[in-house]
N, C-alpha and C positions, 0 to 999 in steps of 0.2 A: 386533630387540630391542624388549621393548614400552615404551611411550612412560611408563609411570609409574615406571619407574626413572629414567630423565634427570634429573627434580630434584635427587634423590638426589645422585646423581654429582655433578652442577655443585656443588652447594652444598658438599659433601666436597672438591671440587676448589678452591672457592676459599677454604677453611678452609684447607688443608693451604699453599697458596702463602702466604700471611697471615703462619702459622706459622711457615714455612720462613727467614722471614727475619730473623723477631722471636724464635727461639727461646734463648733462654737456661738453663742447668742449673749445676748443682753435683753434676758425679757423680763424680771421683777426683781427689786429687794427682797421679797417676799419667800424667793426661793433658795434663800437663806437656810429656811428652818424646816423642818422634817424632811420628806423624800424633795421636796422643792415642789416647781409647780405640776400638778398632774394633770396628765395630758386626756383631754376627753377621749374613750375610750369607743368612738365609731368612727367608721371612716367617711368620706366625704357623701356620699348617696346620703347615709339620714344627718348629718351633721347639721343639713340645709333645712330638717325640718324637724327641730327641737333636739336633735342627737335621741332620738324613738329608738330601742334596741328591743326590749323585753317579748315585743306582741310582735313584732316586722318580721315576715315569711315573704321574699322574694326572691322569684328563681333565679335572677341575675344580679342578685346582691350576697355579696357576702357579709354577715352580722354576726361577727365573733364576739359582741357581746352575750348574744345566748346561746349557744352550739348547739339548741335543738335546731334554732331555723336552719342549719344546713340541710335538712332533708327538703327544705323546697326545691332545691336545686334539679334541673333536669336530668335524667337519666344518662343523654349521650353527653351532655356538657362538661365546658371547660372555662374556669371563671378568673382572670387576674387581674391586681387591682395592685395600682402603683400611685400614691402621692405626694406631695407636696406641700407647703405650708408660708407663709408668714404672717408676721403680725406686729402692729402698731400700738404701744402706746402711753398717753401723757400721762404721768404716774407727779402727782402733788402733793404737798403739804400745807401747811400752813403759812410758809415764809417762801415757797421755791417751787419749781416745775421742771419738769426735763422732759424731753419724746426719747422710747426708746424703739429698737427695731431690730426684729430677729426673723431671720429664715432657715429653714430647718427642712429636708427629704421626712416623710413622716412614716411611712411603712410600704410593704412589699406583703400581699397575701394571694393565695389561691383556693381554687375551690374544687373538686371536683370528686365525681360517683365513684364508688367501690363498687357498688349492686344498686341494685333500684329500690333497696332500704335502708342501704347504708350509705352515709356521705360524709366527705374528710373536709378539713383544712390544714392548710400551713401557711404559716407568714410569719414576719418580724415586726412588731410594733412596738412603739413605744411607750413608757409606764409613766415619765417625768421627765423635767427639763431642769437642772442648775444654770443661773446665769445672773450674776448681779457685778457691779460697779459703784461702790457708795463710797463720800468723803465726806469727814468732818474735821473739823483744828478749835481747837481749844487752846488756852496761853498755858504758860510754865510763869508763875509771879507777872512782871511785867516785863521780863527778859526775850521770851520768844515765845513762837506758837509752834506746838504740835500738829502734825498734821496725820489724820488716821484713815487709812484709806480698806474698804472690806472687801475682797476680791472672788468670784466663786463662778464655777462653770464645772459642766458635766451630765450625767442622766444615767437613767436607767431606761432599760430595752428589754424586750422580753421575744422571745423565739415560741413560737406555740404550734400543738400540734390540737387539734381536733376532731371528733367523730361525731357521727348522730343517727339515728335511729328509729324506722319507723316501729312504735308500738302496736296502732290500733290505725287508720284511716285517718283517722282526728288526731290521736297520740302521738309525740315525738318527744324523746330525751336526748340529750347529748352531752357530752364531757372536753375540757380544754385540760391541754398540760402546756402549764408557761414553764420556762425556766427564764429567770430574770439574770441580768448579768449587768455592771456598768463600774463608772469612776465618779468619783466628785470629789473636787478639791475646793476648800476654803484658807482663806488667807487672809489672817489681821496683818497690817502693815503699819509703823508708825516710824513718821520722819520728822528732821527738823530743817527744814529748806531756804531757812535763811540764812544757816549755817553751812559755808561750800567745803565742809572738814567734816559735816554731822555724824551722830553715830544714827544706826536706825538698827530696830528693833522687827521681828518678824516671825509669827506663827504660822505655822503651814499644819492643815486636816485632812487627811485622805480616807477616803470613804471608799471599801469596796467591796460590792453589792452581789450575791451570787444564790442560786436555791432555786427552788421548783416550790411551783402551788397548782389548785387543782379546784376546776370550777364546772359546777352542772346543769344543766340547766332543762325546763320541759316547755312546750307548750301543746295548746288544745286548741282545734279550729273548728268552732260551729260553722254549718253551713246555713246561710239564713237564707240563700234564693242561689241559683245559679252562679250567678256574679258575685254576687253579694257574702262576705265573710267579715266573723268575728271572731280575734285571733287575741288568748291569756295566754299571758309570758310570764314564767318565774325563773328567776336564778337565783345562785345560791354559793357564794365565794365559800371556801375551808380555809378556816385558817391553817398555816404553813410555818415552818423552823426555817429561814431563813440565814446564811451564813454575813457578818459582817466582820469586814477585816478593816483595822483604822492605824493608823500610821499619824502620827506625831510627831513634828517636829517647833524647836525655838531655837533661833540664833539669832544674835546681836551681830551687826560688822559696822564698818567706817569707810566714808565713801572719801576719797580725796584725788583732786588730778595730779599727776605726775608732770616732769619736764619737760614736757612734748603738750602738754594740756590735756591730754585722755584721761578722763575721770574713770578709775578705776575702785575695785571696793576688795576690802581685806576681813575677813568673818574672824570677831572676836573669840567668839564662843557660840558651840553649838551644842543641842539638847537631841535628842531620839530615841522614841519608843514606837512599839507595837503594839496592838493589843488584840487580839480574835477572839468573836461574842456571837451570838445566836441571839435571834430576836423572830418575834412573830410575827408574821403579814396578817392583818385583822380579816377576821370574818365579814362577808358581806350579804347584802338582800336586797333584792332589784324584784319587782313586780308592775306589772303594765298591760295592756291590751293596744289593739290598733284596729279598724274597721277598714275591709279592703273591699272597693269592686278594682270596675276595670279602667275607670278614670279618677278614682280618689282614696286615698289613704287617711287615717285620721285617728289619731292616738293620744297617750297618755302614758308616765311612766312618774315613778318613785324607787330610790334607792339610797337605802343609807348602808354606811361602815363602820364599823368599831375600831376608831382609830386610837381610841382614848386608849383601850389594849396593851398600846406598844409601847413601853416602855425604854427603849432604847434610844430615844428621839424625845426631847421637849417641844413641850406649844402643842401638844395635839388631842382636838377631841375629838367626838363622834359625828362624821358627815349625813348630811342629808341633802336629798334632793327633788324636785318635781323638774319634770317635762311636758310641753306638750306640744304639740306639731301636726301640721299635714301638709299633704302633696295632693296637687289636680291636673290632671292631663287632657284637654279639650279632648282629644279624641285620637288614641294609641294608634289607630291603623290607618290614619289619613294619609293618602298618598302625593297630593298635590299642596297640602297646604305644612310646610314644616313647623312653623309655630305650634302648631295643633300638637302635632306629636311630642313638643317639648314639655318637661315635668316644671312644674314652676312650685318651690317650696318657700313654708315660712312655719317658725316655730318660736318656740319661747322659754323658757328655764331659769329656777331661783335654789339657789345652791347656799342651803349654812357648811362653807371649807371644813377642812379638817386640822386648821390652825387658829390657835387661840393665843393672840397676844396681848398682855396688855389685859387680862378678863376679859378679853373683848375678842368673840368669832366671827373671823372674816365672811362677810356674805359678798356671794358673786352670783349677782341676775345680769338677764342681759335678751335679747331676741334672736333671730337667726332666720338666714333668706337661702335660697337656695336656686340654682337651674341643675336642669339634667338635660344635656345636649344629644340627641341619640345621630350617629352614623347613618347616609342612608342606604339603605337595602342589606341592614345587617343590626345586631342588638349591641354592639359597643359605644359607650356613651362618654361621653366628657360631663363632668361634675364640677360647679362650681357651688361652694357653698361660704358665706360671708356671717360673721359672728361680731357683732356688737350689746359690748356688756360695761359694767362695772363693778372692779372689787375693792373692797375695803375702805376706809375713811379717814377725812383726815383731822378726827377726834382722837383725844386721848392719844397721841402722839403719834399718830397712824400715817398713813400713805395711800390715800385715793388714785387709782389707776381707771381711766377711762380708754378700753383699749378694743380695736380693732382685728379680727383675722381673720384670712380669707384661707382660704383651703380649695386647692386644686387637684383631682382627681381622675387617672382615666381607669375605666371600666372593661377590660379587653373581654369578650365571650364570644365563644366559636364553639362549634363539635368535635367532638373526637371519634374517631374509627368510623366517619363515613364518608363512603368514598363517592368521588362527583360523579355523574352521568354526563354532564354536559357542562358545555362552558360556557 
């Protein structure tokens, strides 16, 4: 690997830890309820074109969704991938509207050979996002109005290691070990703000998330001409014992200013419990194909999870999903014309969530566009990939979110242990 990328890396790397634990958002109500909102589970390269995981074998991608395809990867190479993220968006009701907007560092992975049949990963990505802000007031008689405000922020992240394997020429297995680890706090809050003496009332949830699961995944690569490849992908989540620790608190206090006018507040009374439980991360099934030559990609995937399982968590049922996407590259080895060598994506996806409120399961479709910038006289690429969707309604007492996110990604690949001849 040559030595003028190492700063690079360190310095992304110690942004992203920084980040990781100072991160705060405002990206739904919605992430309210079970693990909050989950975060699509590819990194910016196919994100641009349908988030494709199951069938995609590329030697300069890493796709921890299926850990067979790490044996694409080149024998001398060295693969790392650092992103980014935000996202927009106007989330309505029936009576009201707001825009919200969150930016978030989104993961840190690499890639690279053990033997020319074995290939690893490592990285940190993430599993889900906490982050809501919601108010509502209601009267007491015709004396005053309460005001209720629901407060929550937080996530889960996962560390993973990966392997893969060639079986047969066509054959590849592979296996992931996540440990997942995080915080989420919620918070009822109820005031009386007309009254400058009020007392207020307050719930505090602490949620904290910690355990290992374990996912494997194969695929098969017909060879239909030269160039030409058709690429089955399966995975296969196990379910997992999962450690949660939850922390509970209630206390009342009285807010009042003093003789200098600083509004200070005095706790009436305060409540505190603990409680440590075990709960199961649901099994899951992902299957798909993708069709590669040397200028076009084009695929298809489905996967559902047994969310309904978990019993530790309300509102939750069984997710399903389809995918579908491609990528075309006028022509990978054009020397004079950059356009050409650029990937230009577009994909599409309709998701039943894995939250059910209200009898009613959130569905989230949506399209997705994509570039792939590539460096010249070298295979590192800048990723931009852009997601325009909608979830939920605003029936049955719901909350319609039409919302925006862009995803930024670079693609560092170099060689390892070979040494230059010339400069």
């Amino acid at each position: 690997m040559r030595i003028k990328w190492i700063p690079i890396i360190v310095i992304l790397a110690l942004c992203y830890s920084i980040q990781s634990y100072s991160q705060k958002g405002i990206y739904s109500p919605y992430t309210r309820y079970g693990f909050g909102e989950m975060v699509d589970q590819n990194l910016g390269n196919t994100m641009g074109f349908g988030s494709l995981s199951s069938g995609i074998r590329m030697n300069d991608v890493i796709n921890y969704s299926n850990p067979a395809s790490y044996t694409a990867q080149d024998t001398n190479s060295f693969v790392f991938d650092v992103g980014i993220s935000a996202n927009s968006a106007l989330q309505r009701s029936t009576d009201n509207q707001i825009t919200r907007r969150a930016l978030s560092f989104d993961h840190l992975a690499l890639g690279f050979p053990v033997f020319r049949w074995w290939k690893s990963s490592i990285g940190i990505v993430p599993l889900s996002h906490v982050g809501y802000n919601v108010k509502n007031s209601s009267s007491i008689g015709n004396i005053e109005q309460l005001v209720n405000r629901f407060e929550g922020e937080g996530g889960i992240r996962q560390f993973y290691i990966g392997n893969a394997f060639d079986l047969t020429n066509s054959l590849s297995i592979g296996f992931n070990y996540f440990y997942l680890f995080g915080n989420t706090t919620y918070k009822s809050i109820a005031t009386l703000p007309e009254d400058p003496y009020s007392g207020l009332f307050q719930k505090n949830l602490n949620h904290h998330i910690r355990g290992s699961r374990f996912q494997t995944g194969l695929q098969y690569q017909f060879n239909l001409s030269e160039n030409n490849k058709l690429n089955i992908g399966l995975t296969y989540d196990i379910s997992s014992n999962l450690d949660l620790e939850k922390s509970y608190e209630v206390f009342s206090y009285y807010q009042y200013n003093d003789s200098q006018g600083v509004t200070r507040q005095d706790t009436i009374d305060k409540i505190k419990y603990d409680n440590d439980s075990e709960f199961q991360y649901p099994r899951g099934l992902a299957a798909g194909f993708a069709f590669q030559s040397n200028r076009l990609v084009l695929g298809g995937d489905f996967e559902y999870q047994n969310w309904s399982s978990v019993k530790e968590f309300d509102n939750l049922s069984d997710s399903y999903s389809a995918r579908v996407g491609l990528q075309f590259t006028p022509d990978p080895e054009a020397l004079r014309n950059y356009l050409n060598r650029v990937d230009y994506r577009l994909g599409a996806y309709y998701e039943q969530s894995y939250l059910n409120l209200n009898n009613q399961q959130l569905k989230d479709y949506g399209i997705t566009f994509g570039l792939g910038l590539p460096l010249r006289y070298n295979r590192t690429q800048f990723n931009l990939a852009l997601k325009l969707g909608r979830r939920g309604t605003t029936k049955h007492n719901l909350i319609e979110e039409n919302y925006a996110m862009i995803n930024f990604n670079i693609t560092f690949y170099d060689f390892w242990f070979i040494e230059r001849k010339y400069r």
